[in-house]
One Martini backbone bead per residue (centre of mass of N, CA, C, O) as a GRO file, in nm:
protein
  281
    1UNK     BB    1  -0.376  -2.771   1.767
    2UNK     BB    2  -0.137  -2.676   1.590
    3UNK     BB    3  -0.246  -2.742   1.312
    4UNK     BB    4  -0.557  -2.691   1.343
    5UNK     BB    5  -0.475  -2.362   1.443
    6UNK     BB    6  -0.389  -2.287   1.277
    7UNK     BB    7  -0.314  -2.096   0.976
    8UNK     BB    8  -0.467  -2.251   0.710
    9UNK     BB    9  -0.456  -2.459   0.395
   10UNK     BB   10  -0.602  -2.680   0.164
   11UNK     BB   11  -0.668  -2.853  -0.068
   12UNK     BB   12  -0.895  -2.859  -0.352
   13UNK     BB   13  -1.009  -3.156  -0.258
   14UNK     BB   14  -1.002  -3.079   0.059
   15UNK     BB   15  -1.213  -3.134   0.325
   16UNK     BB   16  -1.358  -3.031   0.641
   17UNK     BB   17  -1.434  -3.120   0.992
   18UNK     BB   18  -1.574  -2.962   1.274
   19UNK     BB   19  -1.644  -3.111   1.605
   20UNK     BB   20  -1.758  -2.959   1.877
   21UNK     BB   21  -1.723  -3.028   2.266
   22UNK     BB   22  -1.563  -2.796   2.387
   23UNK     BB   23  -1.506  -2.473   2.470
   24UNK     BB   24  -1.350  -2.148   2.406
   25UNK     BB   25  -1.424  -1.962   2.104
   26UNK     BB   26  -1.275  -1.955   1.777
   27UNK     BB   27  -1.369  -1.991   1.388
   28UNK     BB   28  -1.173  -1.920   1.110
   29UNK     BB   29  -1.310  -1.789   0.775
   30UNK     BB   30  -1.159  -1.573   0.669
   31UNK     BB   31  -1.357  -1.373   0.773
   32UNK     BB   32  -1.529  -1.535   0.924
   33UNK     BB   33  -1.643  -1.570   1.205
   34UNK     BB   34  -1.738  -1.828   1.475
   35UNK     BB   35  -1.863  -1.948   1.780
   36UNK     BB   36  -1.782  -2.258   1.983
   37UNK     BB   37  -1.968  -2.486   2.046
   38UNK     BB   38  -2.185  -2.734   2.124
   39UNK     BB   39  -2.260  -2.916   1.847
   40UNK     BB   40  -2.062  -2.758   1.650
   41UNK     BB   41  -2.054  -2.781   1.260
   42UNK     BB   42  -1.786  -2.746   1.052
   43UNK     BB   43  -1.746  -2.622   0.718
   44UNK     BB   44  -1.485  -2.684   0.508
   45UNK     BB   45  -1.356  -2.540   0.168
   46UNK     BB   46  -1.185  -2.562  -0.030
   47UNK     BB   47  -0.952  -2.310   0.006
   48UNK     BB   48  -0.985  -2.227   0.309
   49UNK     BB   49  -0.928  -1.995   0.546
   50UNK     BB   50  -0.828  -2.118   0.891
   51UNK     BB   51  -0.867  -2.060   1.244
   52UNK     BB   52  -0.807  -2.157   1.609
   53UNK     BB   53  -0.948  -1.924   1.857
   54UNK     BB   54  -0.892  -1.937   2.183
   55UNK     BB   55  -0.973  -1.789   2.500
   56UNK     BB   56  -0.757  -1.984   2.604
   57UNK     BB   57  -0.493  -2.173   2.638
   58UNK     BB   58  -0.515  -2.361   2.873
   59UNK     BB   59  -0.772  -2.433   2.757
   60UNK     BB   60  -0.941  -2.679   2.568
   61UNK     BB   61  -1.034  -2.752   2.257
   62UNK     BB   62  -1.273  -2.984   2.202
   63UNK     BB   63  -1.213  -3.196   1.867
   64UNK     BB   64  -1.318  -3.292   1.563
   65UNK     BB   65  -1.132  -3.349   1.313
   66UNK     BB   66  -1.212  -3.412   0.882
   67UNK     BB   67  -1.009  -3.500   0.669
   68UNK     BB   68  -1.152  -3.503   0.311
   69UNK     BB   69  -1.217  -3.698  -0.032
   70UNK     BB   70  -1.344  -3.693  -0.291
   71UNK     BB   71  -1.402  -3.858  -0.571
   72UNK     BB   72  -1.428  -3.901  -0.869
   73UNK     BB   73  -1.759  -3.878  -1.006
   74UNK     BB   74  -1.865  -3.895  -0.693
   75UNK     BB   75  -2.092  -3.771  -0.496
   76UNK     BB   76  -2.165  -3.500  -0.693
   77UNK     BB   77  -2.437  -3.365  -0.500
   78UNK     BB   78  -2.318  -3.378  -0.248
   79UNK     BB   79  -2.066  -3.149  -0.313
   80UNK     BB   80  -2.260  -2.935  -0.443
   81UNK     BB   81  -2.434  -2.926  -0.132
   82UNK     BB   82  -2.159  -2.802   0.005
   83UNK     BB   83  -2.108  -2.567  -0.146
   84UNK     BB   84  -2.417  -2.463  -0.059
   85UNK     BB   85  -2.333  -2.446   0.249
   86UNK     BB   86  -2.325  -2.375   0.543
   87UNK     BB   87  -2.063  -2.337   0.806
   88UNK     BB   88  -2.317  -2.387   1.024
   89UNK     BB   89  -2.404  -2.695   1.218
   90UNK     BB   90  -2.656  -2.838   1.428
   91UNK     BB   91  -2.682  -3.136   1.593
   92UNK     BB   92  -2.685  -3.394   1.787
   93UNK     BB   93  -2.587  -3.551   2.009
   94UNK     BB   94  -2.561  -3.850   1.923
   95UNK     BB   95  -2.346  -3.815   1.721
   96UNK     BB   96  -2.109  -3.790   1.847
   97UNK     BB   97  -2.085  -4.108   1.858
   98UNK     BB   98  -2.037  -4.139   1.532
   99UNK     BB   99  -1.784  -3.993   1.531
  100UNK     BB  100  -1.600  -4.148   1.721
  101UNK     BB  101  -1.647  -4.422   1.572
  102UNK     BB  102  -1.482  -4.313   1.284
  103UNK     BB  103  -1.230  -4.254   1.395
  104UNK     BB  104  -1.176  -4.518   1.534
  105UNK     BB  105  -1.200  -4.644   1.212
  106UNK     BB  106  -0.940  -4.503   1.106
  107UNK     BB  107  -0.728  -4.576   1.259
  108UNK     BB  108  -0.726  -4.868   1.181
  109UNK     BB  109  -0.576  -5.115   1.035
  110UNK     BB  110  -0.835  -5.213   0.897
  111UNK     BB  111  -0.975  -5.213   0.658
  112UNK     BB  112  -1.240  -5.266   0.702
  113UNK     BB  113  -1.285  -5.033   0.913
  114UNK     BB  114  -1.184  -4.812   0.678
  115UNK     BB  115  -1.420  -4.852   0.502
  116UNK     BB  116  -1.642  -4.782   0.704
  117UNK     BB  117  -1.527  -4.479   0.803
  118UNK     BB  118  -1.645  -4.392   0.481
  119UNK     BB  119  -1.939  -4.513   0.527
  120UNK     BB  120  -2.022  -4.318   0.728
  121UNK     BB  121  -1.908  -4.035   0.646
  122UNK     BB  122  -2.161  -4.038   0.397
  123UNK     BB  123  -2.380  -4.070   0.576
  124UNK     BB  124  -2.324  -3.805   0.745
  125UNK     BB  125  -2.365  -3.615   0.483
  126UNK     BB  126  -2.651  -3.720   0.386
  127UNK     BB  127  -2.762  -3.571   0.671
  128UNK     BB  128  -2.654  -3.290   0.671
  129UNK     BB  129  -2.620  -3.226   0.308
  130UNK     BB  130  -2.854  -3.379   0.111
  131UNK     BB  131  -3.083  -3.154   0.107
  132UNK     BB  132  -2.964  -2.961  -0.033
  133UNK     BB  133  -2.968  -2.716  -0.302
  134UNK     BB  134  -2.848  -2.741  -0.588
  135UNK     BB  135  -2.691  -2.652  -0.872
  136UNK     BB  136  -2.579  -2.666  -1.244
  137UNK     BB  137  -2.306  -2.651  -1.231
  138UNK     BB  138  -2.091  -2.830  -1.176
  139UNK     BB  139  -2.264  -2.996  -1.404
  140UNK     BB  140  -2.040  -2.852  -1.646
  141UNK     BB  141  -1.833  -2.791  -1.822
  142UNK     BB  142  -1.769  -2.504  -1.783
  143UNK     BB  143  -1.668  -2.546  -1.493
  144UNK     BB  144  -1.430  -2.739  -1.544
  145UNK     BB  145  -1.278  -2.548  -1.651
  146UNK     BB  146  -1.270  -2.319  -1.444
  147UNK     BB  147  -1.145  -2.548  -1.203
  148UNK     BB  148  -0.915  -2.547  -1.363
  149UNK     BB  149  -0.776  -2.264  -1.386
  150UNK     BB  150  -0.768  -2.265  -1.108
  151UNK     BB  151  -0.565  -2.497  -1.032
  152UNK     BB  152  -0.358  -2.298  -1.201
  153UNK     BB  153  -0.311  -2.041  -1.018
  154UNK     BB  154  -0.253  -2.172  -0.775
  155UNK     BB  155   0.021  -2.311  -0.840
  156UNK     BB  156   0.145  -2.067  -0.904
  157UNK     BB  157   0.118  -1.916  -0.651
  158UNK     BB  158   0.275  -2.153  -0.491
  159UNK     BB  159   0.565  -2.073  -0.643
  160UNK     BB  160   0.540  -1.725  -0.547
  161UNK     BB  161   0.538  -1.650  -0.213
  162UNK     BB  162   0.844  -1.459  -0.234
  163UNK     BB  163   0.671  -1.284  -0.425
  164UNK     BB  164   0.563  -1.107  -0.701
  165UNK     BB  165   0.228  -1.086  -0.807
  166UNK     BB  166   0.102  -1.046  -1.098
  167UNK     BB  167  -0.227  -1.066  -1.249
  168UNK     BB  168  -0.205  -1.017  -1.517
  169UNK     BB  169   0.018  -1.212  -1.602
  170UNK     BB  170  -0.144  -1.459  -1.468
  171UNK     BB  171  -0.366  -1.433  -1.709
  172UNK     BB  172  -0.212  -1.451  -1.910
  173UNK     BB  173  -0.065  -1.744  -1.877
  174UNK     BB  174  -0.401  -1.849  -1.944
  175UNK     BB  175  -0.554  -1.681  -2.150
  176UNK     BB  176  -0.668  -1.413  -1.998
  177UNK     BB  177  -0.845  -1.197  -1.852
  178UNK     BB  178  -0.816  -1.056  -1.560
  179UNK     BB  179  -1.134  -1.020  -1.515
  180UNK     BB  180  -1.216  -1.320  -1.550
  181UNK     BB  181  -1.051  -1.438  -1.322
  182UNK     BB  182  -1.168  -1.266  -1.108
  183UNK     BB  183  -1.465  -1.380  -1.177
  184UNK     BB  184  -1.388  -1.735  -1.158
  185UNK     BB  185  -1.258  -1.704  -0.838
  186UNK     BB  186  -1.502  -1.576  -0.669
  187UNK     BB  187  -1.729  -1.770  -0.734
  188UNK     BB  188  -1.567  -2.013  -0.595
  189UNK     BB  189  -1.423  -1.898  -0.353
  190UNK     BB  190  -1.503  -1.550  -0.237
  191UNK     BB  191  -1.219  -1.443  -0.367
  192UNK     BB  192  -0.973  -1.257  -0.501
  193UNK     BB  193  -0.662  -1.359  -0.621
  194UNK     BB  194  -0.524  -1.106  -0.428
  195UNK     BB  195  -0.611  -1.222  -0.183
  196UNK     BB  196  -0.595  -1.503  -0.152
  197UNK     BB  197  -0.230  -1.458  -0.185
  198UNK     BB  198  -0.232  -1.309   0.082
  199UNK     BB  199  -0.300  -1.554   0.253
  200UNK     BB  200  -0.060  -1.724   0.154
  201UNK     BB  201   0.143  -1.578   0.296
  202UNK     BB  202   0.036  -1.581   0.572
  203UNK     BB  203   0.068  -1.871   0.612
  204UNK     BB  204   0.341  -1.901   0.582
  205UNK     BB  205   0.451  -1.668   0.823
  206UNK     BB  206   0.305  -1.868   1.029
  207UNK     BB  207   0.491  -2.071   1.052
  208UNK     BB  208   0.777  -1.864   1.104
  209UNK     BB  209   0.713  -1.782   1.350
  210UNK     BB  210   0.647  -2.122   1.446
  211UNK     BB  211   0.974  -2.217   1.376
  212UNK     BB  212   1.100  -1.931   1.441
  213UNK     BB  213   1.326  -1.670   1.564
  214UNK     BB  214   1.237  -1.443   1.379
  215UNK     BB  215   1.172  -1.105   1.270
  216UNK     BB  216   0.906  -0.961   1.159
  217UNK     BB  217   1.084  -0.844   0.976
  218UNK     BB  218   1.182  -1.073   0.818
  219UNK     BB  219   0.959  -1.173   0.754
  220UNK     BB  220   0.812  -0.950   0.579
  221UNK     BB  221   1.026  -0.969   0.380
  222UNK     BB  222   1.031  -1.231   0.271
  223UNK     BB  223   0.715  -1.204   0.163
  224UNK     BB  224   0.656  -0.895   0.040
  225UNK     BB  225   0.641  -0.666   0.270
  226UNK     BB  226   0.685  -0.334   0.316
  227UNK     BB  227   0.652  -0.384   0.587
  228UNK     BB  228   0.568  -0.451   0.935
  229UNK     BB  229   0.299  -0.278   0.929
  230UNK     BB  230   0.177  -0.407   0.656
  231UNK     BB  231   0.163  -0.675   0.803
  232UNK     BB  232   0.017  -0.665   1.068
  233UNK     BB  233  -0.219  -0.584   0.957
  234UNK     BB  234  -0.292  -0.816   0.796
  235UNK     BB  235  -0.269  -1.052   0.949
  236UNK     BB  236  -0.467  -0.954   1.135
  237UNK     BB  237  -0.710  -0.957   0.949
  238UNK     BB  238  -0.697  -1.260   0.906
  239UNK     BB  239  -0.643  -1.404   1.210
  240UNK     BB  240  -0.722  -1.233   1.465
  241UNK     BB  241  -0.369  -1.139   1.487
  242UNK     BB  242  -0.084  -1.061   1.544
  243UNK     BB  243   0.232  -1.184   1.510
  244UNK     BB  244   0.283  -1.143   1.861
  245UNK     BB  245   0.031  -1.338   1.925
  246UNK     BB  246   0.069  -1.546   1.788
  247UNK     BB  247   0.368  -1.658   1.835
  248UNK     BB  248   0.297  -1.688   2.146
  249UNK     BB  249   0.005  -1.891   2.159
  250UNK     BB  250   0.153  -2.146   1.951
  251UNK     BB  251   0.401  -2.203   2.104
  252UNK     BB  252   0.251  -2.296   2.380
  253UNK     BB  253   0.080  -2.515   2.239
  254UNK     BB  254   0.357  -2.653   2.125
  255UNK     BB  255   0.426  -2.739   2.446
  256UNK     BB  256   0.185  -2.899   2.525
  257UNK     BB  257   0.120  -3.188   2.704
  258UNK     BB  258  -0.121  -3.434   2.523
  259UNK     BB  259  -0.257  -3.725   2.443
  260UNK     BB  260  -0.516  -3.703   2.334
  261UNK     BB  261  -0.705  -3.744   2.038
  262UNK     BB  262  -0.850  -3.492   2.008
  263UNK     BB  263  -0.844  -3.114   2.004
  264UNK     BB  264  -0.628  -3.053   2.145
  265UNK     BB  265  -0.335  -2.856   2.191
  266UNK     BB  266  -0.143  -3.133   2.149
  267UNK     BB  267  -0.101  -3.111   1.868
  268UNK     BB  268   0.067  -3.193   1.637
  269UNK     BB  269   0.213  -3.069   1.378
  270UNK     BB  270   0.078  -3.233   1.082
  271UNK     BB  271  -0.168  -3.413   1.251
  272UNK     BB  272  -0.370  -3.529   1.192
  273UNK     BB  273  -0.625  -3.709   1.357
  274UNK     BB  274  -0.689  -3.959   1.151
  275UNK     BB  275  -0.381  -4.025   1.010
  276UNK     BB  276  -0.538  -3.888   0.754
  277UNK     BB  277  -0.746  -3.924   0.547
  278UNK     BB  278  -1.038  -3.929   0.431
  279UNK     BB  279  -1.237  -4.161   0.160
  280UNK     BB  280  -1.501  -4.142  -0.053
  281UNK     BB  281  -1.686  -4.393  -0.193
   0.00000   0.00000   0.00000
């Protein structure tokens, strides 16, 4: 769980699915918490800033964790019908041996187990997500300029995270006026692109605590925040923990030893469940 319990976000053509099976905690999706349940699917949604957070530190939450890239071009109708969905669905308890299975035909080396493992994938997005009535928004060029735009805004802010980032003059450098830029980027992710850049400083910073043995007030200057104080009160903001509460929570993650290959804490960095994406047909 240190890689997908810390606060992180995936690339912009990444989805996520946590499917939890025991344990008490919370899972933080931008701003908004949602409570752990058993047979509960949590669908994160590219560039969306995530972490999950134990009620115990050593009581373990089991699940499993499924990171997958749509194809480009392929089942276009259900990618627009999870944009439009919302981030927590309740399963049948029998799914959860079907996502057993594709977890385990995802390890095998056999291409075909790991084909197999793509379309039962597709089959299960199929199910959860397929009802869902989407817009014709996706479905046009405006949108795909749109999210050009989005795509290369994300690229410059990843490129300053060390940096301060004036929204205005990233606005000019794509030829936008700072308004447009703010009001197609909320539209898309669902914060102003100054929100973003916060989150993406916070999640370098989170890195930064449980990897190093740096002092707040350093992670903080190195970052371009403010002062420490300035830094605390962000960081419990975006992850719903201080900066000194992160920092001893998932070093002890990271120090605690368990083969279980489910998503307990025993994950290292870094370490996807699946052993990298699947791929939708």
């Amino acid at each position: 769980m240190a890689w997908h319990g810390r606060y992180h976000v995936h690339d912009i053509k990444d989805w996520e699915i946590h499917l939890f099976l025991e344990g008490n905690g919370q899972i933080l999706l931008n701003r908004s918490k949602y409570n752990i349940e058993r047979n509960r699917l949590v669908l994160t949604k590219p560039k969306e800033f995530h972490s999950i957070l134990p009620d115990a530190v050593r009581k373990p939450i089991t699940y499993y964790a499924i990171l997958f890239e749509p194809k480009e071009n392929e089942a276009t109708e259900l990618v627009s019908n999870m944009e439009n969905s919302p981030a927590l669905k309740g399963i049948e308890s029998r799914e959860h041996f079907l996502v057993e299975d594709l977890c385990r035909m995802a390890r095998e080396h056999d291409p075909n187990k790991q084909k197999a493992a793509e379309y039962l994938l597709l089959s299960l997005l199929y199910r959860w997500y397929g009802a869902v009535k989407s817009g014709s928004e996706d479905h046009n060029e405006e949108f795909k300029d749109k999210r050009e735009y989005i795509s290369k805004t994300l690229s410059i802010m990843e490129k300053s995270i060390a940096k301060k980032l004036d929204i205005g003059e990233l606005a000019d450098s794509l030829n936008l006026s700072k308004e447009h830029l703010i009001r197609i980027f909320h539209n898309r992710l669902g914060i102003t692109p100054f929100q973003y850049f916060t989150r993406l400083r916070i999640e370098a910073a989170s890195s930064y605590l449980t990897s190093t043995d740096f002092p707040v007030q350093s992670v903080a200057e190195h970052f371009g925040f403010e002062n420490p104080f300035h830094f605390s009160r962000i960081f419990k903001k975006c992850t719903g923990l201080s900066p000194v509460e992160y920092r001893r929570i998932f070093t002890i993650h990271n120090a605690i030893k368990n083969p279980n290959n489910t998503g307990e804490v025993s994950h290292p960095p870094k370490q996807p469940l699946l052993q990298g994406k699947v791929n939708m047909p």
